[in-house]
Backbone as numpy.savetxt, mean C-alpha at the origin, in Angstrom:
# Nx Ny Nz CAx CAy CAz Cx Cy Cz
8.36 -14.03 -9.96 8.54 -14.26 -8.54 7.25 -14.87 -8.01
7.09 -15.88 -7.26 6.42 -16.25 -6.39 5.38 -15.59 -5.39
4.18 -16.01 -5.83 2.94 -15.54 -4.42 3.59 -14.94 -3.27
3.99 -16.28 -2.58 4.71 -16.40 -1.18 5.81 -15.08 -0.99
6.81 -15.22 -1.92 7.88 -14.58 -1.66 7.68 -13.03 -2.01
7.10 -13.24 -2.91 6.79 -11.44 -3.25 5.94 -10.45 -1.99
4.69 -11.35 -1.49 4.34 -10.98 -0.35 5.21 -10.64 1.14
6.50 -11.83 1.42 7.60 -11.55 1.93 8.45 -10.46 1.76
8.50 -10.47 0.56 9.43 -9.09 0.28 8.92 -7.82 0.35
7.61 -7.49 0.00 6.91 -6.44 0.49 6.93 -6.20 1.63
6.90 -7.32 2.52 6.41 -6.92 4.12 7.44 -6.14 4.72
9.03 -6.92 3.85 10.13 -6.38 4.10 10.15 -4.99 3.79
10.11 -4.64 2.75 9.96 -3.02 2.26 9.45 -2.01 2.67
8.04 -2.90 3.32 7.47 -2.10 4.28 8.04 -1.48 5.44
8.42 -2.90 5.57 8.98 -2.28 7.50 9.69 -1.24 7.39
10.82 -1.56 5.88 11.87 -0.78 6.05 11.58 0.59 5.70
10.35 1.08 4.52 9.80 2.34 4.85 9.48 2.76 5.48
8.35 1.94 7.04 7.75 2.44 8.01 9.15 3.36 8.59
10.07 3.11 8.73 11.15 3.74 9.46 11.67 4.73 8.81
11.36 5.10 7.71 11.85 6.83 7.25 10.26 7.79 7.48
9.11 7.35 7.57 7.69 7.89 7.63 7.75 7.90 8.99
7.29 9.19 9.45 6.97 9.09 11.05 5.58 9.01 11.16
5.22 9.10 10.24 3.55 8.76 10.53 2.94 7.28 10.07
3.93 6.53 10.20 3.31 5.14 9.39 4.53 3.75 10.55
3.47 3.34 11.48 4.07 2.00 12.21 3.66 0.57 11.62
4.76 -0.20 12.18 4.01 -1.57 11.61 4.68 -2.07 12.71
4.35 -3.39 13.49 4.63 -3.88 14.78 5.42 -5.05 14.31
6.79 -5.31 14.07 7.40 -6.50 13.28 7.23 -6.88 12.09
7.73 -8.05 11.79 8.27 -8.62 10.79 6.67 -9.40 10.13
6.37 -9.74 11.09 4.84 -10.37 10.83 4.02 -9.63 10.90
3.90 -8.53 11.45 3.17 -6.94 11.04 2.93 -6.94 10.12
4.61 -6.90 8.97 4.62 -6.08 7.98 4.23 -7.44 6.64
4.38 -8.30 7.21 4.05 -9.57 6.10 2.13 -9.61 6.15
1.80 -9.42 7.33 0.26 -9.44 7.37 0.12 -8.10 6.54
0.11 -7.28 6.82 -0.11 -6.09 6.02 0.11 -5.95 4.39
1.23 -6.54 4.05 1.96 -7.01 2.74 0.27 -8.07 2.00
0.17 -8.81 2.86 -0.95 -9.79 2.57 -2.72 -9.45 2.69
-2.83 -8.41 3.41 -3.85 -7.40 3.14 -3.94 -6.68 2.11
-2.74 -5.84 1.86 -2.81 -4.67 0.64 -3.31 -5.94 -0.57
-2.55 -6.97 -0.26 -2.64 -7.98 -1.88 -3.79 -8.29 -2.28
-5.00 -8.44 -0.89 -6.19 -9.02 -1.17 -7.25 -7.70 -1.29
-6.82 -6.50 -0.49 -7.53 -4.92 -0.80 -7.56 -4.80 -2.25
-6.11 -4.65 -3.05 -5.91 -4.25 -4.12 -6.26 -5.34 -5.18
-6.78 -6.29 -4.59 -7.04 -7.63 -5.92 -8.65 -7.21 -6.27
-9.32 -7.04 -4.91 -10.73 -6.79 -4.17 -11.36 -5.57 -4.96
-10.72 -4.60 -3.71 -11.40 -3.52 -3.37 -10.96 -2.15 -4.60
-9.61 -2.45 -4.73 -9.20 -1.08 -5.75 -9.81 -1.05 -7.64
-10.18 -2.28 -8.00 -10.73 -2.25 -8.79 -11.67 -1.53 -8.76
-13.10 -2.00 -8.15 -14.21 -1.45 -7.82 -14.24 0.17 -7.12
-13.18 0.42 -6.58 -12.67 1.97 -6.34 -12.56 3.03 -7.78
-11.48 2.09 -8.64 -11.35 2.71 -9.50 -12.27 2.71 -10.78
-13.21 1.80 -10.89 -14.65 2.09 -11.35 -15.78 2.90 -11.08
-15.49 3.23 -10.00 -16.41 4.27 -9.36 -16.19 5.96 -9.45
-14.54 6.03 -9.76 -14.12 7.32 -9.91 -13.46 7.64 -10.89
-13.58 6.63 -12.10 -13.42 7.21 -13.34 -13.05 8.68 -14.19
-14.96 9.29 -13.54 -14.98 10.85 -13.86 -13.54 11.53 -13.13
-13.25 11.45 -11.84 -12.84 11.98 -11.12 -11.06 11.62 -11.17
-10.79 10.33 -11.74 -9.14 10.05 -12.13 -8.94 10.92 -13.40
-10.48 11.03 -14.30 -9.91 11.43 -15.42 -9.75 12.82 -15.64
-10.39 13.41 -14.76 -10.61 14.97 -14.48 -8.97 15.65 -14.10
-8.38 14.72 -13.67 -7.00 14.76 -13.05 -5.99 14.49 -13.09
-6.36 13.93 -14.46 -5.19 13.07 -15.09 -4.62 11.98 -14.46
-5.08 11.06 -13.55 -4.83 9.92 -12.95 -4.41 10.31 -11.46
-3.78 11.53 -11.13 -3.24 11.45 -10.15 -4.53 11.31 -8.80
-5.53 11.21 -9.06 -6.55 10.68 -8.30 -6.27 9.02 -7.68
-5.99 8.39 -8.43 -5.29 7.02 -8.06 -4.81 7.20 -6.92
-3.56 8.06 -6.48 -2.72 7.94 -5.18 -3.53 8.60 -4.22
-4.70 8.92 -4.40 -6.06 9.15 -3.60 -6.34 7.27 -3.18
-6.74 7.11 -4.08 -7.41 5.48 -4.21 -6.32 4.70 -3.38
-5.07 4.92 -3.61 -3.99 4.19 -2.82 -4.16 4.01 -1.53
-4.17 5.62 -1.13 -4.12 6.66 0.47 -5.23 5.58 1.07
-6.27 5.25 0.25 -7.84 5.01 0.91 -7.09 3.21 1.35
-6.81 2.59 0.32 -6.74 1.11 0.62 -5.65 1.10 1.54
-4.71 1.67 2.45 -3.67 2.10 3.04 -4.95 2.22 4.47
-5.74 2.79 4.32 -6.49 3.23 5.44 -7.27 2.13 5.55
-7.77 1.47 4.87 -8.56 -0.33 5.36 -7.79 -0.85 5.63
-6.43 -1.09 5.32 -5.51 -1.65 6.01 -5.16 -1.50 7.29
-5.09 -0.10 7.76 -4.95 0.37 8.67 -5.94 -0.09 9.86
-7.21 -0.27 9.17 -8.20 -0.27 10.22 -8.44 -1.43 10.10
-8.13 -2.91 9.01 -8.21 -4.24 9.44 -6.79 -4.86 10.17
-5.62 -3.93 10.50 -4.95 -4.74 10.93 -4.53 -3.94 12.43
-4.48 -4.32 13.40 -3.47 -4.02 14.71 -2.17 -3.44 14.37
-1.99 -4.38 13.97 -0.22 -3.84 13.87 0.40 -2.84 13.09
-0.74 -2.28 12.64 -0.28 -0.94 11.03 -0.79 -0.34 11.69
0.08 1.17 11.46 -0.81 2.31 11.65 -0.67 2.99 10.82
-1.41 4.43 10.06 -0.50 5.02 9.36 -1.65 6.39 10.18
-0.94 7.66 9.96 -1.58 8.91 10.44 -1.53 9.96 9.39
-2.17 10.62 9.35 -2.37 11.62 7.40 -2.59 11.21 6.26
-2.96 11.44 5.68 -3.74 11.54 4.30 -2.18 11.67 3.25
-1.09 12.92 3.93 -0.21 13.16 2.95 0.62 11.85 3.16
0.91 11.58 4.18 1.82 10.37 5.13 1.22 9.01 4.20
0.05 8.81 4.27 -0.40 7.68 3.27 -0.21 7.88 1.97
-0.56 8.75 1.49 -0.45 8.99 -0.31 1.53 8.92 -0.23
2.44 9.24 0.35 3.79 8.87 0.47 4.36 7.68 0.07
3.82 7.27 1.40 4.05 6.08 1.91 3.64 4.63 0.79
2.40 4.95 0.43 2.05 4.06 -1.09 2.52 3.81 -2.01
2.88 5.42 -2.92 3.48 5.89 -3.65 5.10 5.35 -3.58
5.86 5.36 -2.39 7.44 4.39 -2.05 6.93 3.51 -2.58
6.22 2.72 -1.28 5.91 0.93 -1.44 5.28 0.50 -3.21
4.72 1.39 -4.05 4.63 0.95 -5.21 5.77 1.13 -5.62
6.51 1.77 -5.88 7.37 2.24 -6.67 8.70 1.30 -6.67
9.18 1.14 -4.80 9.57 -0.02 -4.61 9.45 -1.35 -4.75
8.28 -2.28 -4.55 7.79 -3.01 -5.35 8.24 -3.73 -7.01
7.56 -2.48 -7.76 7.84 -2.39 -9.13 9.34 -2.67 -9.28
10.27 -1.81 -8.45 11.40 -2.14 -8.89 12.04 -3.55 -8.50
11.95 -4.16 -7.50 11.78 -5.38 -7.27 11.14 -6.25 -7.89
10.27 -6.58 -8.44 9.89 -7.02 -9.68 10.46 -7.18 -10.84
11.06 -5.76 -11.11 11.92 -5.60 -12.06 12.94 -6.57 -12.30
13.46 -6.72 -10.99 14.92 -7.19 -10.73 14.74 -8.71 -10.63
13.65 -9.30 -10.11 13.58 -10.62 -9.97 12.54 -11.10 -11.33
C-alpha cells in the first residue's frame, strides 16, 4: 500500500476509534489524517531512539514496556497537534494498542 493512502486510512481508523474512547478526540477528517501523519514521522523519529533508551526496562518486562513507549508518542502527538486530544495514560496505552493492531490488519488485507 502506498505512503499517501496508508496515512489516509489510518486517519480513518482513527477517527473511527476516537468514537468508542471517551478519552481520546480528534477534530475531523483532517484532524485525524494530520495526526495519522504525525504518529508516521514520531514513530519513524522519535520511537526508535525511545526504544534504545529503555532496553533495560522493555526487557525487564518482557516488552510490554513498548505500549508505555506507544502511550508516550500518543502524548507528542497530542501536544504537537490542536486537533487530538487524548486524556489518561490507560486511555492512550488503549487507544494505540487498537490503532496498531488495526493498522496491521489493514495491511494485512491490502
Amino acid at each position: 500500500m502506498g505512503f499517501i493512502l496508508k496515512i489516509i486510512v489510518t486517519g480513518i481508523v482513527a477517527l473511527v476509534l476516537a468514537q468508542f474512547f471517551p478519552g481520546v478526540t480528534i477534530d475531523g477528517i483532517t484532524g485525524a489524517i494530520l495526526l495519522a501523519l504525525v504518529l508516521a514521522v514520531l514513530n519513524a523519529i522519535v520511537r526508535p531512539v525511545l526504544v534504545l533508551l529503555t532496553i533495560p526496562v522493555t526487557f525487564m518486562t518482557l516488552g510490554l514496556f513498548l505500549l508505555v513507549i506507544n502511550a508516550i508518542i500518543l502524548y507528542m502527538a497530542d501536544y504537537l497537534l490542536d486537533g487530538f486530544n487524548v486524556s489518561g495514560l490507560l486511555t492512550a496505552i488503549l487507544f494505540s494498542l487498537v490503532l496498531s493492531i488495526a493498522t496491521a490488519i489493514i495491511d494485512a488485507i491490502f
